[in-house]
C-alpha positions in Angstrom: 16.6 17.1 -22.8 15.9 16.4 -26.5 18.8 17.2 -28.9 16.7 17.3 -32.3 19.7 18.4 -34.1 20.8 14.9 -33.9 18.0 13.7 -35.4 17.6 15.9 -38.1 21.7 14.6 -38.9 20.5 11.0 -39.3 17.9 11.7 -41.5 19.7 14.4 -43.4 22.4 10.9 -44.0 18.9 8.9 -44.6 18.1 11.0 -47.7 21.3 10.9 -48.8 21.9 7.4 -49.0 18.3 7.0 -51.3 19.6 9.8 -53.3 23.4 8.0 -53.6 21.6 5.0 -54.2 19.0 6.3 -56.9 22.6 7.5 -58.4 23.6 4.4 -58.7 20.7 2.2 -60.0 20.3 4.8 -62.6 24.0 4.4 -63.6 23.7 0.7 -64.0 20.4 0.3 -65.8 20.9 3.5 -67.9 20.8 0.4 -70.9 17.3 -0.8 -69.7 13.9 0.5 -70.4 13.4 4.2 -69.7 10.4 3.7 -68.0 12.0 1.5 -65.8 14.4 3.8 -64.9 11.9 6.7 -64.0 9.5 4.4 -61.9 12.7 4.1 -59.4 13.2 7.7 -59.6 9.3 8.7 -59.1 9.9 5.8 -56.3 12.4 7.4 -54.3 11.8 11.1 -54.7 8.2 9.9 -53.2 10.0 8.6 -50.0 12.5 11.6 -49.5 9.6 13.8 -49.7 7.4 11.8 -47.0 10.6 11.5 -44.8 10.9 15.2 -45.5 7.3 15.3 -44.7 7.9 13.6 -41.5 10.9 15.6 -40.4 9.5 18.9 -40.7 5.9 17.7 -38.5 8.9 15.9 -35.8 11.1 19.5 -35.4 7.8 21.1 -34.7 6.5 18.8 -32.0 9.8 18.8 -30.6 9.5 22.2 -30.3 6.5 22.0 -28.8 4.7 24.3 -32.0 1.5 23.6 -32.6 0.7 20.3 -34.9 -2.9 19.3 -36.0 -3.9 15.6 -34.9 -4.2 14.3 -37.7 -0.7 15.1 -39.2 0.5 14.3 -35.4 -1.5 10.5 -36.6 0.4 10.2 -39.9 3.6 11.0 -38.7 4.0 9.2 -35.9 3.0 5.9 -38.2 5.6 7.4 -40.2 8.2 7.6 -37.5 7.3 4.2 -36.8 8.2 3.0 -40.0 11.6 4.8 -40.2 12.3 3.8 -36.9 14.6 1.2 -37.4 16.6 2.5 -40.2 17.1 5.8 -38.5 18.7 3.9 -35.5 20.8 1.8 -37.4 22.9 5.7 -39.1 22.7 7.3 -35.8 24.5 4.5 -34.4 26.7 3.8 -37.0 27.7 7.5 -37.0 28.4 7.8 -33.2 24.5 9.4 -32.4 23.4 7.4 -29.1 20.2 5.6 -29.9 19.2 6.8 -26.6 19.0 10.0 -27.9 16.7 8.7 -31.3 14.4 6.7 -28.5 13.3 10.0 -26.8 12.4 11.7 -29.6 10.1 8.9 -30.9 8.4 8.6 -27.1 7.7 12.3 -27.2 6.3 11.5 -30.1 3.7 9.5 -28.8 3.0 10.9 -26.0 2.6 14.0 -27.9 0.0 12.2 -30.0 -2.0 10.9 -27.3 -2.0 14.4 -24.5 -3.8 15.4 -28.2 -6.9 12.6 -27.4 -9.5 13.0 -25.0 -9.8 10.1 -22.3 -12.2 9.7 -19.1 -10.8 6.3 -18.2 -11.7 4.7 -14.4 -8.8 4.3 -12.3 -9.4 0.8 -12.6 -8.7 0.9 -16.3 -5.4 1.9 -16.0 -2.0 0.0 -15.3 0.9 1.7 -14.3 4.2 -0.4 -15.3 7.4 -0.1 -13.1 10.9 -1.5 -13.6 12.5 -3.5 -10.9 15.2 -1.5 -11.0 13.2 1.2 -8.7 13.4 -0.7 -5.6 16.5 -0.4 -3.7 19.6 -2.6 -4.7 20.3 -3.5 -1.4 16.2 -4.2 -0.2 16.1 -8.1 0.0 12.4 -7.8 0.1 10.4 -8.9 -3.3 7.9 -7.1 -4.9 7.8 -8.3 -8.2 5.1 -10.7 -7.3 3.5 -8.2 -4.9 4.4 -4.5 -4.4 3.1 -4.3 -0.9 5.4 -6.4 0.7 7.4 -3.2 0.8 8.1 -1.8 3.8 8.0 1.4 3.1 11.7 2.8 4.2 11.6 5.5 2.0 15.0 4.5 0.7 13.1 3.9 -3.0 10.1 5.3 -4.6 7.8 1.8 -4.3 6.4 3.4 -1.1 5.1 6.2 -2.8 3.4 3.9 -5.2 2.1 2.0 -2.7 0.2 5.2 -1.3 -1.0 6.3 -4.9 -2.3 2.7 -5.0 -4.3 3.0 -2.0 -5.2 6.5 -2.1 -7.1 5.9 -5.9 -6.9 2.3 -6.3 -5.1 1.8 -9.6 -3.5 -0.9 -10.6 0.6 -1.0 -9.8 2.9 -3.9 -11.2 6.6 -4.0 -10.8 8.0 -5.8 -13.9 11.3 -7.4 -14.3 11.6 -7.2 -18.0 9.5 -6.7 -21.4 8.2 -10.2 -20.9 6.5 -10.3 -17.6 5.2 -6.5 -18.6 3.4 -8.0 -22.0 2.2 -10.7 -19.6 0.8 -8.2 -17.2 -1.0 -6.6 -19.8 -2.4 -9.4 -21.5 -3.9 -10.6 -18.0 -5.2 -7.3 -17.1 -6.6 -6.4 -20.5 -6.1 -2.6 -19.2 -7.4 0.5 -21.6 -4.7 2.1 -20.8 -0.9 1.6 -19.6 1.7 4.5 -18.0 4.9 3.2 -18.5 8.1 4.2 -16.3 11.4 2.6 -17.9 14.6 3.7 -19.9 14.4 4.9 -23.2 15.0 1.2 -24.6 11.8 -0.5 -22.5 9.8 2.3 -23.1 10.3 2.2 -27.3 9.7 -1.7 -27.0 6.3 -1.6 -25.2 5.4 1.3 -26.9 5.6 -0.5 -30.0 4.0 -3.9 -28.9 1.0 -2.3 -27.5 -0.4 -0.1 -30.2 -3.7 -1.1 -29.9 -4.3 0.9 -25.9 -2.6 4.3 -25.3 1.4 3.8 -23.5 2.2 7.0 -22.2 6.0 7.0 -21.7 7.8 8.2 -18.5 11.3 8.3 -18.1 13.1 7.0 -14.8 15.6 8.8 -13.5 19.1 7.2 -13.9 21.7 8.9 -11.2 23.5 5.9 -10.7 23.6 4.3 -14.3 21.5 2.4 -15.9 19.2 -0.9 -14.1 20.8 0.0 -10.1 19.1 1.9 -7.8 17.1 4.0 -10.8 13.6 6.5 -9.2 10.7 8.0 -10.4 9.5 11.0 -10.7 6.0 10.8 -8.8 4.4 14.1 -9.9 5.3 13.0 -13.9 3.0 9.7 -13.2 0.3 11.7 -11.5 -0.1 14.1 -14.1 -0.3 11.1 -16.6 -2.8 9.4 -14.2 -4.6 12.9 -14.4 -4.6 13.0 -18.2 -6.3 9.7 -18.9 -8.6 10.2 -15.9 -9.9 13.6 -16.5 -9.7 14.1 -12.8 -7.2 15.4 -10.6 -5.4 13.8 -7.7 -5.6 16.3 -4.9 -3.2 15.6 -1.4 -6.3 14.3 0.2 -6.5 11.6 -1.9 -9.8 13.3 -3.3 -10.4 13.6 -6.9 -12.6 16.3 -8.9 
């Protein structure tokens, strides 16, 4: 669940410190040239009012209200922007970042659901962390996900039947690196990505030039051991950038 309370806190402390700091500049070059002095101040009201901006357009898609596109488009390249800063006070005031991570990925995958796609099967690359496959499995399927056996004991099996039963692409990745690697071998249109909040953030941001939808995995255990997947959230993603539908059969319409 998405606390947005927590988010509206950091930034509320974000507009404070540029107010607190505009305070202060305009203290210490009160003896300099007016203009000076009201360029800073035109400066910074200008960014309080965009992060304002911003805030406002974030509550609502939190909220799931309704948001045109194109102010979904300028905010999230706003969000982008203040992504950093906005981490740094809500970590520094006790906020998990965690919780500042989910609101920026439903961010984006807010903004894409609100495109149109009709992608191939083929097209698409669905990322997985290692951390999926059992602890305990001695079998390795970073290099190749069917050498799973199929036990049941993890969610790779299920992959393994999506895979077969539409023929898209499934990689298990063992970190950010091997993913951007992945990617820039399969030149894919399109990339469903199942990580933490952390992994997701970090690929999201690296590939901005093909839609990432973000998934979550499932952490019952803590984080990196023995994590799973949600099945139905990927097939509903696969379903979204398809256009098609992915019936029990294994037939799509």
């Amino acid at each position: 669940m998405i606390d947005v309370k927590k988010y509206i806190t950091t930034i509320g402390i974000l507009v404070a410190i540029l107010i607190l700091g505009t305070v202060i500049v305009n203290i210490f070059i009160s003896s300099l040239a007016h203009i000076f002095g009201l360029l800073i101040n035109i400066l910074v009201l200008s960014i309080i009012i965009v992060i304002i901006f911003s805030t406002i357009v974030t509550y609502n898609i939190i909220k799931d209200k309704k948001v045109s596109y194109s102010l979904m488009k300028i905010n999230l390249k706003i969000a982008n922007l203040l992504f950093n800063s906005v981490i740094f006070i809500a970590s520094s005031i006790g906020i998990p970042k965690n919780e500042i991570r989910k609101i920026y990925v439903k961010l984006n995958n807010t903004y894409i659901y609100n495109n149109k796609y009709n992608f191939n099967y083929g097209d698409i690359i669905i990322l997985v962390p290692h951390c999926v496959q059992k602890n305990s499995c001695k079998l390795k399927v970073t290099n190749k996900i069917e050498n799973c056996a199929k036990c049941g004991l993890c969610n790779i099996g299920e992959l393994i039947k999506l895979k077969e039963k539409i023929g898209i692409n499934i990689f298990i990745a063992t970190g950010g690196t091997l993913a951007r690697k992945i990617i820039m071998e399969n030149k894919p249109k399109a990339v469903i990505a199942v990580a933490c909040e952390r992994d997701l953030i970090s690929g999201i941001q690296d590939m901005k030039h093909i839609p990432v939808l973000g998934v979550f995995n499932k952490r019952p255990n803590g984080p990196c051991v023995d994590t799973f997947i949600d099945i139905h959230e990927v097939e509903s993603a696969i379903n979204f950038l398809t256009g098609k539908k992915i019936s029990t059969k294994g037939e799509c319409f």
